[in-house]
N, CA and C atoms of all chains as a GROMACS GRO file, in nm:
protein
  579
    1UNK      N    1   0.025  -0.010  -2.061
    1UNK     CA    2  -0.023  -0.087  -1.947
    1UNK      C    3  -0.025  -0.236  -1.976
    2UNK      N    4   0.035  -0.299  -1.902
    2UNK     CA    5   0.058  -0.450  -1.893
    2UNK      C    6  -0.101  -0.491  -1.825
    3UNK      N    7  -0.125  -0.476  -1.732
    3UNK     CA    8  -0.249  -0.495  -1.627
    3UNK      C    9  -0.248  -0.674  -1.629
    4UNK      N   10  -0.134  -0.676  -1.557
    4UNK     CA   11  -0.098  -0.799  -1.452
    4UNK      C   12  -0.157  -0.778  -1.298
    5UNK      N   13  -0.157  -0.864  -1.227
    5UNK     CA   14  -0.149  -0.859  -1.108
    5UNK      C   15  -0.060  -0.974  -1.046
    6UNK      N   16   0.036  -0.869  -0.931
    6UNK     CA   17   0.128  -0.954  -0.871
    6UNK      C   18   0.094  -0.989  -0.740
    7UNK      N   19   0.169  -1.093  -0.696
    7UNK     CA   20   0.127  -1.171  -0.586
    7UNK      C   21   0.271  -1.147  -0.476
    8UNK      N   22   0.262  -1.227  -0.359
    8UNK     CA   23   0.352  -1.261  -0.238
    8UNK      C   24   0.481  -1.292  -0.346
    9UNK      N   25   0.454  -1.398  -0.436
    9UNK     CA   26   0.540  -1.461  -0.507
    9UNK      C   27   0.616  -1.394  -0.560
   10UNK      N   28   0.539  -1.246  -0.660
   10UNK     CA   29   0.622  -1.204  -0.725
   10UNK      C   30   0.767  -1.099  -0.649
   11UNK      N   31   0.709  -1.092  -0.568
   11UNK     CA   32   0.803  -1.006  -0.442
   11UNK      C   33   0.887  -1.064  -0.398
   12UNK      N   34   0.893  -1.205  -0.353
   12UNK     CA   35   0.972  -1.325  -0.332
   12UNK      C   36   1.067  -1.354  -0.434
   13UNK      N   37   1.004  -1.362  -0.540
   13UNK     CA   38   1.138  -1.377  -0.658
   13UNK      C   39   1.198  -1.213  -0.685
   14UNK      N   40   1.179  -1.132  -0.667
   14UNK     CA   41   1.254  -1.004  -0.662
   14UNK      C   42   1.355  -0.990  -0.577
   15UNK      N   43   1.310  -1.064  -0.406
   15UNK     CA   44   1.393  -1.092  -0.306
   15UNK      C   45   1.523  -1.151  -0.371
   16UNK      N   46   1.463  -1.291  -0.375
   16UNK     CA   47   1.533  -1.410  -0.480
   16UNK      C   48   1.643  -1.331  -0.619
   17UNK      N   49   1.598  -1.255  -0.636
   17UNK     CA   50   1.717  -1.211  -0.794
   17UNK      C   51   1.795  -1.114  -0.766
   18UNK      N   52   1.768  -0.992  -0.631
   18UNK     CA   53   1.828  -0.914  -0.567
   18UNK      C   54   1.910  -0.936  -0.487
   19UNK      N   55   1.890  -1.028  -0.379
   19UNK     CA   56   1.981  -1.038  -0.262
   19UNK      C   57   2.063  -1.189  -0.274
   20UNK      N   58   1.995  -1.283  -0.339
   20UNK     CA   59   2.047  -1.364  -0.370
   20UNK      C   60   2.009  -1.510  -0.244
   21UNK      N   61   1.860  -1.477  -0.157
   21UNK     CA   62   1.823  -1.579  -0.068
   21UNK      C   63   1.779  -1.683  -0.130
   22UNK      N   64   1.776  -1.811  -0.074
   22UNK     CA   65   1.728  -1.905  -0.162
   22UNK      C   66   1.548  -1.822  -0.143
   23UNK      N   67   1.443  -1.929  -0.222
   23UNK     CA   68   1.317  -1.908  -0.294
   23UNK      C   69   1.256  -1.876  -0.148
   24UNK      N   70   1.241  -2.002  -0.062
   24UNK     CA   71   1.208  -2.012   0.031
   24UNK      C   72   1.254  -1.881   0.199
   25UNK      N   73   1.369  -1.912   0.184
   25UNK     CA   74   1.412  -1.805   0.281
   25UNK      C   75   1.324  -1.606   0.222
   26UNK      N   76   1.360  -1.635   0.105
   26UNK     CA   77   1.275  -1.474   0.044
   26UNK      C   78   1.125  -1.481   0.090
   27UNK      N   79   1.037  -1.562   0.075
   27UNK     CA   80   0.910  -1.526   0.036
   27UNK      C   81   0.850  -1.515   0.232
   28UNK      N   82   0.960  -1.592   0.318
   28UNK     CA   83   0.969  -1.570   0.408
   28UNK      C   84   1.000  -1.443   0.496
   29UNK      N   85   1.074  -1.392   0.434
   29UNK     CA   86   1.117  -1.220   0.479
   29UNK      C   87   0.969  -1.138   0.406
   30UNK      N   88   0.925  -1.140   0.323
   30UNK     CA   89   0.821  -1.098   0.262
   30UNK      C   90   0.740  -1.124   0.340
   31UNK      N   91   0.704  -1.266   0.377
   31UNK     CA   92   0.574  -1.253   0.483
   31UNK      C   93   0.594  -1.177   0.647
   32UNK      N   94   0.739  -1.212   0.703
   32UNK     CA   95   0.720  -1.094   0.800
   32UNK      C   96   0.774  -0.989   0.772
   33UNK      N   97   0.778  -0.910   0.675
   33UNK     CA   98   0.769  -0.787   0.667
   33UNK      C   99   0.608  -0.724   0.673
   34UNK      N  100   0.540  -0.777   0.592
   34UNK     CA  101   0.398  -0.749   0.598
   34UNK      C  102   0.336  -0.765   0.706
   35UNK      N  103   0.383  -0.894   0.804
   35UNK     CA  104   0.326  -0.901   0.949
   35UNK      C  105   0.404  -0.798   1.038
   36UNK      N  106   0.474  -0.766   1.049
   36UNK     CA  107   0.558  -0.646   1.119
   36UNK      C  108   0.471  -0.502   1.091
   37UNK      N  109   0.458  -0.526   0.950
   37UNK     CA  110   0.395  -0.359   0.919
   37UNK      C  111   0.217  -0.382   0.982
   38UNK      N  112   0.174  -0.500   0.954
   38UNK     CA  113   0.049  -0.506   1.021
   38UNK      C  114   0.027  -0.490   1.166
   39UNK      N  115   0.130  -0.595   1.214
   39UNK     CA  116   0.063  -0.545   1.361
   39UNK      C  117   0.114  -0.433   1.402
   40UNK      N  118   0.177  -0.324   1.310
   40UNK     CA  119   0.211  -0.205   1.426
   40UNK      C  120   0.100  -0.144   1.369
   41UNK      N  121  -0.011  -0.122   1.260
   41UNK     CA  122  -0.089  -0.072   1.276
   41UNK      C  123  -0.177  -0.154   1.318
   42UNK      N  124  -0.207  -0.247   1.361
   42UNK     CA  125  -0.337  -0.306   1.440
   42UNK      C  126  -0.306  -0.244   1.582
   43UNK      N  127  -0.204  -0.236   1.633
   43UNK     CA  128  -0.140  -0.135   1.758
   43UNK      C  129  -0.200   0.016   1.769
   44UNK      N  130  -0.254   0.049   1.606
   44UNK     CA  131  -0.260   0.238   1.632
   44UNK      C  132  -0.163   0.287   1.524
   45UNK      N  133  -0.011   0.231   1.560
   45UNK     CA  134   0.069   0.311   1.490
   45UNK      C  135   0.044   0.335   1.341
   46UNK      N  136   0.116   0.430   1.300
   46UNK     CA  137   0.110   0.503   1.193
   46UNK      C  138   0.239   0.430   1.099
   47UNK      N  139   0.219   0.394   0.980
   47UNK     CA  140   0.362   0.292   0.918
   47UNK      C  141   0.426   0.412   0.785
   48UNK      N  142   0.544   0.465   0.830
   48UNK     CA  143   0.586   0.569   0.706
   48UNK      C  144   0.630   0.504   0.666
   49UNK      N  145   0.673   0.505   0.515
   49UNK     CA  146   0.762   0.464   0.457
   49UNK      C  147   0.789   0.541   0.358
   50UNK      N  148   0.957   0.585   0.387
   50UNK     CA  149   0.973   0.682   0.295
   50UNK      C  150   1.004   0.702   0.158
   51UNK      N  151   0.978   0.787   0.060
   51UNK     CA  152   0.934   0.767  -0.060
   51UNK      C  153   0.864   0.669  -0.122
   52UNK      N  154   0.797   0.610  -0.050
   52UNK     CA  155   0.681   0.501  -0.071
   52UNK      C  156   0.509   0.548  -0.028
   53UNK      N  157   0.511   0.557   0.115
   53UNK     CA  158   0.364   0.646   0.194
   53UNK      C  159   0.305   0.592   0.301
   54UNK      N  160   0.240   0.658   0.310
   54UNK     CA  161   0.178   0.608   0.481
   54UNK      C  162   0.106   0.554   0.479
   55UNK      N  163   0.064   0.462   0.579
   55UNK     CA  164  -0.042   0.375   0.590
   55UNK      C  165  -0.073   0.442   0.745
   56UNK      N  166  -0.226   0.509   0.794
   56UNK     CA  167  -0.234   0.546   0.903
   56UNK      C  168  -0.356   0.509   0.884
   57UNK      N  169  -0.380   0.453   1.034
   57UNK     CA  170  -0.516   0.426   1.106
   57UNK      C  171  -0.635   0.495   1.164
   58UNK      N  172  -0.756   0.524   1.065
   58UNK     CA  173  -0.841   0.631   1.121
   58UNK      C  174  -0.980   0.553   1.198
   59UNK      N  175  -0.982   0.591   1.322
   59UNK     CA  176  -1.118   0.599   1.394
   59UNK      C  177  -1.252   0.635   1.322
   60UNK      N  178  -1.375   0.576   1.289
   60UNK     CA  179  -1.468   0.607   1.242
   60UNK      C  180  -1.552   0.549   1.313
   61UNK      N  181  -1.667   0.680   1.306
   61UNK     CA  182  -1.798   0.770   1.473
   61UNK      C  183  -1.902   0.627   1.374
   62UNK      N  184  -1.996   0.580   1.449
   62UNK     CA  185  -2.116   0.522   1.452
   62UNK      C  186  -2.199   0.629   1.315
   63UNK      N  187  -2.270   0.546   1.263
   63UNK     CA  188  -2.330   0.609   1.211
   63UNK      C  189  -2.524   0.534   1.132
   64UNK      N  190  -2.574   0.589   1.105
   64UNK     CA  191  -2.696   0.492   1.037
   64UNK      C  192  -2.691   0.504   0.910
   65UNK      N  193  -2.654   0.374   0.856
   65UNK     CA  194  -2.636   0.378   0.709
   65UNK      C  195  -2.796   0.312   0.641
   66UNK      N  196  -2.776   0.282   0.548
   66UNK     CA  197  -2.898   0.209   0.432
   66UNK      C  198  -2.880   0.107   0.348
   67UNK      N  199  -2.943   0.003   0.387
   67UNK     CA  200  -2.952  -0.126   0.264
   67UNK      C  201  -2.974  -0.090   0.115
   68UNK      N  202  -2.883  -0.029   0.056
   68UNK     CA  203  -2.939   0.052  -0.100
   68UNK      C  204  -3.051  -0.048  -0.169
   69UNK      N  205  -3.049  -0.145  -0.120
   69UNK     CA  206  -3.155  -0.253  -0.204
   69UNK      C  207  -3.305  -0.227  -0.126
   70UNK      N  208  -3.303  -0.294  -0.022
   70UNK     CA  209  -3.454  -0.260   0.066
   70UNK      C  210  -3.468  -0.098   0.123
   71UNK      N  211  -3.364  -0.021   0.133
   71UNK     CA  212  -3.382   0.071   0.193
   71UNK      C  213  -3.420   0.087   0.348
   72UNK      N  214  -3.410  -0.016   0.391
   72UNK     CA  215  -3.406  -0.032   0.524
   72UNK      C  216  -3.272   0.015   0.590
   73UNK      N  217  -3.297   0.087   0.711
   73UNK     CA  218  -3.195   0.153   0.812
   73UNK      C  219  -3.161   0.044   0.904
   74UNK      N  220  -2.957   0.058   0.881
   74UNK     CA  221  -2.897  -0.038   0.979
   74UNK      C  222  -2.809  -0.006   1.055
   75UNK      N  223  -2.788   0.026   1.169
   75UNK     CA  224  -2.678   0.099   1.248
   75UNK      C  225  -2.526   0.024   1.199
   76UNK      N  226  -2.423   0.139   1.214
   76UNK     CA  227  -2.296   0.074   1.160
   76UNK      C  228  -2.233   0.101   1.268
   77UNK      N  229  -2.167   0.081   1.316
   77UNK     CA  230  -2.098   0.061   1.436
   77UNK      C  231  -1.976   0.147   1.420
   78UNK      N  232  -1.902   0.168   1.528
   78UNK     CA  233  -1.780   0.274   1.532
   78UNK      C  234  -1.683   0.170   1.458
   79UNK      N  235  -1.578   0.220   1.427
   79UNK     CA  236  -1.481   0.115   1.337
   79UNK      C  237  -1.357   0.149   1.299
   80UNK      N  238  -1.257   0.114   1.287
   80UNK     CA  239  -1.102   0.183   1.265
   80UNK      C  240  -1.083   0.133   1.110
   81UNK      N  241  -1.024   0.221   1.037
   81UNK     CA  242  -1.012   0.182   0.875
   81UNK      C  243  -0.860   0.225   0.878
   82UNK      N  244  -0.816   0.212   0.796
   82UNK     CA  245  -0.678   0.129   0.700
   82UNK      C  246  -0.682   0.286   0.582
   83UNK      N  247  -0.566   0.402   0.572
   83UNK     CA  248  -0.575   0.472   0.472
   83UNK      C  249  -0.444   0.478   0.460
   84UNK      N  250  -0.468   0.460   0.296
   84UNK     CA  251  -0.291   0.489   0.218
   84UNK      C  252  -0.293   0.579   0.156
   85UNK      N  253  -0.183   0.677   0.226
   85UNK     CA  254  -0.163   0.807   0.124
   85UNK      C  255  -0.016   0.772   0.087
   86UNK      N  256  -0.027   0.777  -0.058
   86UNK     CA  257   0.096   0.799  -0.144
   86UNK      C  258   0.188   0.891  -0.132
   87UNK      N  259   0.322   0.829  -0.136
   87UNK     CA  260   0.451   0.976  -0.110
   87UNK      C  261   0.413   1.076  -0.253
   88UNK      N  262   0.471   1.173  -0.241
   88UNK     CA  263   0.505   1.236  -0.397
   88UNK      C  264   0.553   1.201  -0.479
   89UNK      N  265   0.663   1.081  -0.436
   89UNK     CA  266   0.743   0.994  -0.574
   89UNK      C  267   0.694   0.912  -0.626
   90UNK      N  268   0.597   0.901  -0.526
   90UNK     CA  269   0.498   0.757  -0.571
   90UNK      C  270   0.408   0.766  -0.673
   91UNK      N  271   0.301   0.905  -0.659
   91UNK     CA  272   0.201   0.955  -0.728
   91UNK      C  273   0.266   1.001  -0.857
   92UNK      N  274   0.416   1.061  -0.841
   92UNK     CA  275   0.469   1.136  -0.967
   92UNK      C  276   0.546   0.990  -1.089
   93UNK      N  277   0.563   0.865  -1.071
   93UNK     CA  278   0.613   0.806  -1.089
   93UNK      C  279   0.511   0.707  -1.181
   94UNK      N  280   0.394   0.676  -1.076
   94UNK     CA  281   0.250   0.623  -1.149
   94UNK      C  282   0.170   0.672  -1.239
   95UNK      N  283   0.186   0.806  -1.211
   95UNK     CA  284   0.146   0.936  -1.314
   95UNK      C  285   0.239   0.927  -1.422
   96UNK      N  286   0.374   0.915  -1.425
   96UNK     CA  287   0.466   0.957  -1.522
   96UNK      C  288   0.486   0.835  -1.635
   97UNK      N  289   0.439   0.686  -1.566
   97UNK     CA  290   0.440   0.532  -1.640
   97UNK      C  291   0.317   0.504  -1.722
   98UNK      N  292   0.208   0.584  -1.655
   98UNK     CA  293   0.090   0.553  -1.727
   98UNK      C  294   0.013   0.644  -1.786
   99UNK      N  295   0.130   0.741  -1.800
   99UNK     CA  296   0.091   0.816  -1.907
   99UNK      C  297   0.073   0.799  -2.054
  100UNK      N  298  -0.021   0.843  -2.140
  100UNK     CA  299  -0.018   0.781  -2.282
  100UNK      C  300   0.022   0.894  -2.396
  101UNK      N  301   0.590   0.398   1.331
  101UNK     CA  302   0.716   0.276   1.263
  101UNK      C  303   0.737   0.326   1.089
  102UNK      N  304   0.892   0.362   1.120
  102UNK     CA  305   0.951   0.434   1.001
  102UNK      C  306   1.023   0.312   0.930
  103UNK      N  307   1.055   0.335   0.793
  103UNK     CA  308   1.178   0.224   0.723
  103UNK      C  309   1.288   0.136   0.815
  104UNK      N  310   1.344   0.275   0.875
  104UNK     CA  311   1.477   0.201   0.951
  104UNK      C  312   1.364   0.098   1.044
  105UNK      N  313   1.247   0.099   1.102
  105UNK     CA  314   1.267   0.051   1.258
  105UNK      C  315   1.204  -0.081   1.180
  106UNK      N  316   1.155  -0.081   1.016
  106UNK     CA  317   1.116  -0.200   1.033
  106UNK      C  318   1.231  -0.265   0.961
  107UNK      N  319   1.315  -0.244   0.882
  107UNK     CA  320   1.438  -0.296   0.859
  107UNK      C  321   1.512  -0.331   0.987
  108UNK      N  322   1.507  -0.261   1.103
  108UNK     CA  323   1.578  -0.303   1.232
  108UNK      C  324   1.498  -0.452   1.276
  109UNK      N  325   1.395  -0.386   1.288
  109UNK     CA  326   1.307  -0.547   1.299
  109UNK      C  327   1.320  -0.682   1.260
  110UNK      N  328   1.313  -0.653   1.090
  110UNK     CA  329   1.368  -0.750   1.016
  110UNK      C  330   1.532  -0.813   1.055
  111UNK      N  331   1.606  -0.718   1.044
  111UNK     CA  332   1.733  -0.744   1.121
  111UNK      C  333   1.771  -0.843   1.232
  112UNK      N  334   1.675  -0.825   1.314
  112UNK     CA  335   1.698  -0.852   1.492
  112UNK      C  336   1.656  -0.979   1.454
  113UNK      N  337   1.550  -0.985   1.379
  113UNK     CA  338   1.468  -1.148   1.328
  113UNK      C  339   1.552  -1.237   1.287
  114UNK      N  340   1.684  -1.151   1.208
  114UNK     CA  341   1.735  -1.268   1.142
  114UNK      C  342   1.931  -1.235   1.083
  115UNK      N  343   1.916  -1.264   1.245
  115UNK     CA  344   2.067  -1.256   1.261
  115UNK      C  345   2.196  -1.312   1.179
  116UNK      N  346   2.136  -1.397   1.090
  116UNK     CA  347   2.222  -1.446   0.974
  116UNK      C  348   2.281  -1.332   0.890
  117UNK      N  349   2.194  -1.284   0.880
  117UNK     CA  350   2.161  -1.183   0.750
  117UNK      C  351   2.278  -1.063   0.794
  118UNK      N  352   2.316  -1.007   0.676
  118UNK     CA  353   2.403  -0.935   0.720
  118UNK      C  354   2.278  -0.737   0.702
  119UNK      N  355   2.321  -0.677   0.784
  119UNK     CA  356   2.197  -0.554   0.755
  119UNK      C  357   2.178  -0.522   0.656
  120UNK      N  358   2.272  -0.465   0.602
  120UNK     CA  359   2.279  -0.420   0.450
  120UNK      C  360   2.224  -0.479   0.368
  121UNK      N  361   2.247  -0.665   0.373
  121UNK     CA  362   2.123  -0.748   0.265
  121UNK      C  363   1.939  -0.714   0.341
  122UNK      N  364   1.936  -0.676   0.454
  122UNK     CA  365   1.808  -0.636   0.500
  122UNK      C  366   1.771  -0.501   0.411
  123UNK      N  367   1.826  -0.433   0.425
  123UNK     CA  368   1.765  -0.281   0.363
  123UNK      C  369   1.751  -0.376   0.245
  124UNK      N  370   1.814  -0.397   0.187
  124UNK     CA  371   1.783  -0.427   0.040
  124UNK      C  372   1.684  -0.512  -0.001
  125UNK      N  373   1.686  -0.579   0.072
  125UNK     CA  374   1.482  -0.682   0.100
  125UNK      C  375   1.449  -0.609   0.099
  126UNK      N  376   1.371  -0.508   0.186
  126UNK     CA  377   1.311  -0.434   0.253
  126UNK      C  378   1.309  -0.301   0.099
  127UNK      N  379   1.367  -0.301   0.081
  127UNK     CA  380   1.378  -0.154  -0.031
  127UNK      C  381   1.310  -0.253  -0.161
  128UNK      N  382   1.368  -0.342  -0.173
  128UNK     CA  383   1.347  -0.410  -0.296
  128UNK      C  384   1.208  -0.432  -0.308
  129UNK      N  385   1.148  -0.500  -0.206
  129UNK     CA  386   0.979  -0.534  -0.181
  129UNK      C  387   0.932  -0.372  -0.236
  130UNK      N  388   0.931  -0.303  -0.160
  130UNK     CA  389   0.892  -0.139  -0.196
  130UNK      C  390   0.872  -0.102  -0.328
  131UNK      N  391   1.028  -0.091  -0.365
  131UNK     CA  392   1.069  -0.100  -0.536
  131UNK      C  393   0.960  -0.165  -0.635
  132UNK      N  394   0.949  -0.273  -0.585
  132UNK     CA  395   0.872  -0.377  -0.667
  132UNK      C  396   0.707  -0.330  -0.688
  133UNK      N  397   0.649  -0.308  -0.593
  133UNK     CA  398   0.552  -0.241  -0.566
  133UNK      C  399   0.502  -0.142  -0.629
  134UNK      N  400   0.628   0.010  -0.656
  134UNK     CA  401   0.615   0.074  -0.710
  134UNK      C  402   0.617   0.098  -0.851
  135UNK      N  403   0.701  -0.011  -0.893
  135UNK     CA  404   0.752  -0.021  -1.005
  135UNK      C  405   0.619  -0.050  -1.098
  136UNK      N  406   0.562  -0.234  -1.021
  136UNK     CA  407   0.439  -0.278  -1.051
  136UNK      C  408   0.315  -0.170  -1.100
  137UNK      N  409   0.309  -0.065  -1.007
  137UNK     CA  410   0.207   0.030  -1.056
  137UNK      C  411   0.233   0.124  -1.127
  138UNK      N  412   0.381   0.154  -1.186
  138UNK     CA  413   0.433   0.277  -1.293
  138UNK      C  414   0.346   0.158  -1.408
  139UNK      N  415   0.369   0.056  -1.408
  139UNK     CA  416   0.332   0.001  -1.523
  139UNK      C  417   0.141  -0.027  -1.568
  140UNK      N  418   0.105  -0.013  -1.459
  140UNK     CA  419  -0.010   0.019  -1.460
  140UNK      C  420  -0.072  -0.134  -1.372
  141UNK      N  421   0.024  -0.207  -1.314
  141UNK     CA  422  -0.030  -0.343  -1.291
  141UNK      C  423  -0.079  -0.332  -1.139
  142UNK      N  424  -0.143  -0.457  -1.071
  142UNK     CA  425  -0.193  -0.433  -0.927
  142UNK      C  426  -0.124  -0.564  -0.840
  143UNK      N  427  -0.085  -0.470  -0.718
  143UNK     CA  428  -0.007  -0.627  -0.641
  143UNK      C  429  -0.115  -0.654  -0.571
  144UNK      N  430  -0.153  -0.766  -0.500
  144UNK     CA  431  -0.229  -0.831  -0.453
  144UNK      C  432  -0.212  -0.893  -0.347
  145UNK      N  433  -0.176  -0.861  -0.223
  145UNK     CA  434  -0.121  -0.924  -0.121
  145UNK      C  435  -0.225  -1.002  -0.029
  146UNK      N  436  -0.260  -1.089  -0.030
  146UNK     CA  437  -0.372  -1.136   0.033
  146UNK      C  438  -0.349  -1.123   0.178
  147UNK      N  439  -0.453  -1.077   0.256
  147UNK     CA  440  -0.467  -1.063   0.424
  147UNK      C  441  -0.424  -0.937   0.458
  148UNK      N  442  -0.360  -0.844   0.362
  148UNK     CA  443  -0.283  -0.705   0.377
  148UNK      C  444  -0.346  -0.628   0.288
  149UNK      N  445  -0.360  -0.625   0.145
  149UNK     CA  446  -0.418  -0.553   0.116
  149UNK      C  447  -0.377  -0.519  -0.062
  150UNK      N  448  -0.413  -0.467  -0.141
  150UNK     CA  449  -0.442  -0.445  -0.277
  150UNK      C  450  -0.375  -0.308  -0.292
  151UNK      N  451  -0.236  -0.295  -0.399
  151UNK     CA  452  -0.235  -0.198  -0.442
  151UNK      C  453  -0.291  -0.181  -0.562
  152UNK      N  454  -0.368  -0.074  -0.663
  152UNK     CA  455  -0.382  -0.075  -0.769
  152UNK      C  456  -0.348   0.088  -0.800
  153UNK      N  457  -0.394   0.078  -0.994
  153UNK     CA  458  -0.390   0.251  -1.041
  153UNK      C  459  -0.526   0.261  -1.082
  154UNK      N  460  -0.553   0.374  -1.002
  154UNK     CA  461  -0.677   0.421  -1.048
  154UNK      C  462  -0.685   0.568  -1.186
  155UNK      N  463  -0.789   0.542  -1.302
  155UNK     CA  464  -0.763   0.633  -1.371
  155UNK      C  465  -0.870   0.796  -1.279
  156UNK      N  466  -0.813   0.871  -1.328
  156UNK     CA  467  -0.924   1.034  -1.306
  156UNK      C  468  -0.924   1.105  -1.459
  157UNK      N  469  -1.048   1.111  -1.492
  157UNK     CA  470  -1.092   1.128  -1.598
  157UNK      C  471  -1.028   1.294  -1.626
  158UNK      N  472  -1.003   1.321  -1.764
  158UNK     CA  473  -0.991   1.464  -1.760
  158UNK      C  474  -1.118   1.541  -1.713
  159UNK      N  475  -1.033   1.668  -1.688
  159UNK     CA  476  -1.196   1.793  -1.618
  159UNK      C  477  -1.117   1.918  -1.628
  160UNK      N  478  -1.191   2.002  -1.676
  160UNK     CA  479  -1.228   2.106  -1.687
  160UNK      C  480  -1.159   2.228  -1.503
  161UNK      N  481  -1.062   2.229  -1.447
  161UNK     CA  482  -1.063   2.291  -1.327
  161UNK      C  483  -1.062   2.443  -1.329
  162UNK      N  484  -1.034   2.470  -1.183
  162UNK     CA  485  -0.994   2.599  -1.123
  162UNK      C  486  -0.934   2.679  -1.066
  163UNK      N  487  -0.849   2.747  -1.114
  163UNK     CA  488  -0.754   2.813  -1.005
  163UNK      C  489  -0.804   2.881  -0.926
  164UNK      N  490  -0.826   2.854  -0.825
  164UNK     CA  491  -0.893   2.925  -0.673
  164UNK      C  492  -0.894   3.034  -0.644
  165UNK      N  493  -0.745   3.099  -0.672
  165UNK     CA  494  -0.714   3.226  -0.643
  165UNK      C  495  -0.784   3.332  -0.771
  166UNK      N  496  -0.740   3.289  -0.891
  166UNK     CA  497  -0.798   3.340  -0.987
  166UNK      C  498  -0.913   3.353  -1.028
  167UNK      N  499  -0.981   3.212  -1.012
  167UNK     CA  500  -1.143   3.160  -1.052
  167UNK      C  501  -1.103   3.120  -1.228
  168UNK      N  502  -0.994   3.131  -1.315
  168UNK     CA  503  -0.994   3.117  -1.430
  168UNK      C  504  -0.980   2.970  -1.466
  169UNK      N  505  -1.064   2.944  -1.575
  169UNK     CA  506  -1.043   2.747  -1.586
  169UNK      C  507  -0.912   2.738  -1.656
  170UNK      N  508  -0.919   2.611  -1.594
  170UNK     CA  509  -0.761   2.560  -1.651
  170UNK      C  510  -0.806   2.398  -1.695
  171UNK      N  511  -0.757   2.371  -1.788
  171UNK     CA  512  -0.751   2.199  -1.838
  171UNK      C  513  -0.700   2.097  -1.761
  172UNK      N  514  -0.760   2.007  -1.680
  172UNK     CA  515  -0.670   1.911  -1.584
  172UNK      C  516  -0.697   1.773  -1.686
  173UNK      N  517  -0.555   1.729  -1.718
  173UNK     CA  518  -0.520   1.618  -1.815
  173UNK      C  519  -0.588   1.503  -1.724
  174UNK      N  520  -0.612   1.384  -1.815
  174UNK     CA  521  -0.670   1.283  -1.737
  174UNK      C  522  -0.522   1.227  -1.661
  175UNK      N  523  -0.555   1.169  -1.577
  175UNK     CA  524  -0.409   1.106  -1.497
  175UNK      C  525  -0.386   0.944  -1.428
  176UNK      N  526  -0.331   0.917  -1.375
  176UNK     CA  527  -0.357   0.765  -1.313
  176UNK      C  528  -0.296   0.805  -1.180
  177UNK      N  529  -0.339   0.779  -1.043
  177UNK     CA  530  -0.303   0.726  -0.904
  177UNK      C  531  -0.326   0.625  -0.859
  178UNK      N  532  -0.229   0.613  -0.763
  178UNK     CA  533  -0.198   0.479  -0.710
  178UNK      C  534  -0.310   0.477  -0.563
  179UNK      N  535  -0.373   0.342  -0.536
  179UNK     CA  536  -0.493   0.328  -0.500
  179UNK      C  537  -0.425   0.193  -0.393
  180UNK      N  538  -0.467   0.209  -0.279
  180UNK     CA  539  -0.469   0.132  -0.173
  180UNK      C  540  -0.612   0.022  -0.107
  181UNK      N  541  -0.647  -0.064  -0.145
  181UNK     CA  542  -0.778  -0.140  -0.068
  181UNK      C  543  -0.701  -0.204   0.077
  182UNK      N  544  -0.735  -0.232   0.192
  182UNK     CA  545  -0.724  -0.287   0.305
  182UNK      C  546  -0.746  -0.412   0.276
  183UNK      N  547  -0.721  -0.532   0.287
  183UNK     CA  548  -0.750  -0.665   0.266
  183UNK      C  549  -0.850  -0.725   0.404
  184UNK      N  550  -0.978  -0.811   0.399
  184UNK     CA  551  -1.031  -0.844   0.507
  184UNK      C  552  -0.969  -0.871   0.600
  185UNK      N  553  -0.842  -0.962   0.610
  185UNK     CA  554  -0.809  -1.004   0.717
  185UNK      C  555  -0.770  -0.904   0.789
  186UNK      N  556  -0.697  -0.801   0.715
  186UNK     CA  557  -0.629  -0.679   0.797
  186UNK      C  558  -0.741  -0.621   0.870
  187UNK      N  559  -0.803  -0.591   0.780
  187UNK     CA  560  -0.940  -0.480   0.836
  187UNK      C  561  -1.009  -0.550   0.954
  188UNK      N  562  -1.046  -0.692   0.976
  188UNK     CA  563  -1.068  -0.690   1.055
  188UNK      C  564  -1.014  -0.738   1.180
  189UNK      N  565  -0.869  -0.749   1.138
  189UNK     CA  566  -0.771  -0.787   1.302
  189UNK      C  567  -0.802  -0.576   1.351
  190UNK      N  568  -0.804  -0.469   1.267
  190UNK     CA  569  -0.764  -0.360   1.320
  190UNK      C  570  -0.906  -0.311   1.431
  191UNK      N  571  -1.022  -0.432   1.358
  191UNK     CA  572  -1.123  -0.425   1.440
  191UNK      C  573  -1.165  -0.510   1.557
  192UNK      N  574  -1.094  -0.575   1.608
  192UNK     CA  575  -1.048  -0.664   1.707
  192UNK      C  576  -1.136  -0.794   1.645
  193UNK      N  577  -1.148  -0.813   1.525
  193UNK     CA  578  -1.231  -0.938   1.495
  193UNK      C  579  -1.109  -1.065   1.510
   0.00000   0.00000   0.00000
């Protein structure tokens, strides 16, 4: 394990060494790709991507949660969340690199 | 919205481009991603969202059908956070 963390940038220069766009034109396709995949789920939709995974949008009911500190009760409101499930190549691949 | 329709997307955006260099953006970003977390590292996309690897400790399991324990090796998965901005455009903030 390296345990880097990559950025917009580093995706941009991948663009950049793969396709051969200048710096600027790449990091540009990078940002609307990510805005493309966002607003179709701010829409609802469901974003496959294959041998990569889904990103689908779940509805979540009201509920009364707790200040774990004061213990005081605070209503949470209904709310839509953001879930990524991993393809099989994905999980078998992350599993198979960081293995020791 | 599948691969092709957002590679079509990308496409329609940018009529210079010939398609074929689109898939390959489009695959390559992916690639990169995945690659990033075989190695154990985390991308960080600010306003979208955090991939990382999460470890699962070894345990002791069960085969359901059988009830007999079986050894589940410790392992690493790949772990998704929502980034604020996303989370809360999906909440009309």
């Amino acid at each position: 394990m390296t345990d880097k963390t990559l950025t917009r940038m580093d995706l941009s220069e991948a663009v950049f060494r793969e396709v051969g766009l200048s710096r600027n034109d790449s990091a540009q396709l990078v940002e609307s790709i990510l805005t493309h995949m966002s607003d179709a789920l701010v829409q609802g939709e469901q974003v496959k991507i294959s041998s990569f995974g889904t990103f689908s949008v779940r509805d979540k009911a009201a509920r009364v949660g707790r200040n774990p500190k004061t213990g005081e009760e605070v209503p949470i409101q209904p709310r839509r969340v953001l879930t990524f499930r991993p393809s099989h190549l994905m999980k078998d691949r992350v599993a198979a690199g960081n293995k020791k | 919205m599948i691969r092709s329709e957002l590679i079509q997307k990308i496409a329609d955006e940018n009529p210079h481009l010939y398609q074929r260099d689109v898939e390959r953006i489009v695959n390559t970003i992916f690639e990169e991603i995945t690659e990033a977390m075989s190695r154990g590292d985390r991308v960080e996309l600010r306003g979208f969202g955090a991939f990382s690897v999460k470890q699962r400790e070894a345990r002791v399991g069960r085969n359901p059908r059988t009830g007999e324990s079986v050894e589940v090796e410790e392992k690493h998965v790949p772990f998704f956070k929502t980034g604020k901005l996303l989370r809360d455009r999906l909440n009309g903030k």
